[in-house]
C-alpha positions, 0 to 999 in steps of 0.5 A: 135540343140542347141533349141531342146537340151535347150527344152528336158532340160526343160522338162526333167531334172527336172523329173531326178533331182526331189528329189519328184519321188525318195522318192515315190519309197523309200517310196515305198521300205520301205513298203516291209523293214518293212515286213520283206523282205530283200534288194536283195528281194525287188530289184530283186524278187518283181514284186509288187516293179518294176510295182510301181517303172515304175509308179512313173517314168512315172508320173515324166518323162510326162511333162504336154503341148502339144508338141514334147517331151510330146508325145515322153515321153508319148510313152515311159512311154507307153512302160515301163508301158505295159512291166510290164503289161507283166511280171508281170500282174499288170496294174498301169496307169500312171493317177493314183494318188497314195500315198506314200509306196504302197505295192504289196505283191503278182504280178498277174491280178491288175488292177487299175484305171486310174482316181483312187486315192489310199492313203498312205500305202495302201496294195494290194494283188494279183488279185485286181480289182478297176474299173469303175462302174455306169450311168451318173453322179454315174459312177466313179471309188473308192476313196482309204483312208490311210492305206487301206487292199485290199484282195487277189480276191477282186474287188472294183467298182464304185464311192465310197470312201474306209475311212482310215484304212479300210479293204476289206477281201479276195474275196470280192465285194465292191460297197458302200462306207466303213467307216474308220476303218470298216472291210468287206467280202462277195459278196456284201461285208458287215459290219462285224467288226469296228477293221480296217487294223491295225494290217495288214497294217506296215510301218516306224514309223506307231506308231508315225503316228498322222493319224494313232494314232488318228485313233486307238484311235477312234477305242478303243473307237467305242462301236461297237468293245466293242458290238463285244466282248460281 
């Protein structure tokens, strides 16, 4: 007994103790802070908070080896991840790789990838769909750059990578790559502005961010955005 209790110390302590998971989750809260919504909302009215929160759990508590308590904590993040599949109709696989402050605005049909990466600061609206698309070796799911604006009924498929500070406009179907700051819409999705999530996308200390600083700069200066006032 004393072997078994030494192992699940092993294996499970430092997934509680790591200060890594917490601090995604903080990240995470703050996102919603900085729109505007308060404590009590965030906590208990927020179901876009609660799927990332069992999300950031369940990559803590799934140790990585075969073994006893590598399935048993694979069962349990199983449960909690599809128990907030059914409350809140957002599937988070615990695979996919996510950067600090996601924010869901909105609960309801988001699917993401299980092999998917998404960046830091990314904002995803409700009824979102990033999924597998192509053959052979173009078969893949996206790759999501920082501070990324996902609109609501938008669907992004494929082996494709979104850039930073991009922005997929509501209802949009994206299957080709996206340039950093670019701003797209329509099925198939296109081109329409180089102006970037900007003003959509908000976070602590985003005006102090070098990323996003040296990002906004590259836009004030693109002449396409100088083309698109004239």
């Amino acid at each position: 007994m004393s072997a078994f209790n030494a192992r699940l110390r092993r294996y499970l302590m430092p997934a509680l103790r790591t200060p890594g998971w917490c601090t995604l989750i903080y990240r995470d809260y703050r996102r919603y802070r900085a729109a505007e919504e308060s404590m009590l909302t965030t906590l208990f009215l927020t179901q876009g908070f609660w799927a990332t929160c069992v999300h950031r759990f369940s990559r803590a508590l799934v140790p990585r080896g075969p073994g006893v308590l590598h399935t048993l904590a694979r069962i349990i993040s199983a449960s909690l991840q599809k128990a907030v599949e059914i409350v809140t109709g957002i599937c988070i696989p615990r695979e996919c790789d996510i950067g600090e402050g996601l924010y869901i605005g909105h609960f309801g049909t988001i699917i993401l990838p299980s092999q998917g990466r998404i960046g830091s600061n990314c904002n995803i609206a409700h009824t979102v769909t990033l999924g597998v698309a192509g053959d052979g070796e173009r078969k893949g799911v996206p790759t999501i750059g920082d501070r990324v604006f996902i609109g609501a009924h938008s669907m992004v498929l494929g082996k494709i990578k979104i850039g930073d500070d991009a922005m997929i406009c509501a209802g949009s179907v994206v299957t080709r790559p996206v340039p950093p700051r670019a701003v797209v819409m329509g099925n198939p999705a296109k081109v329409v502005s180089y102006r970037g999530s900007f003003d959509y996308v908000l976070y602590d200390g985003m005006e102090r961010d070098p990323a996003r600083q040296r990002s906004f700069e590259l836009a004030q200066r693109d002449p396409r955005i100088k083309a698109e006032d004239d």
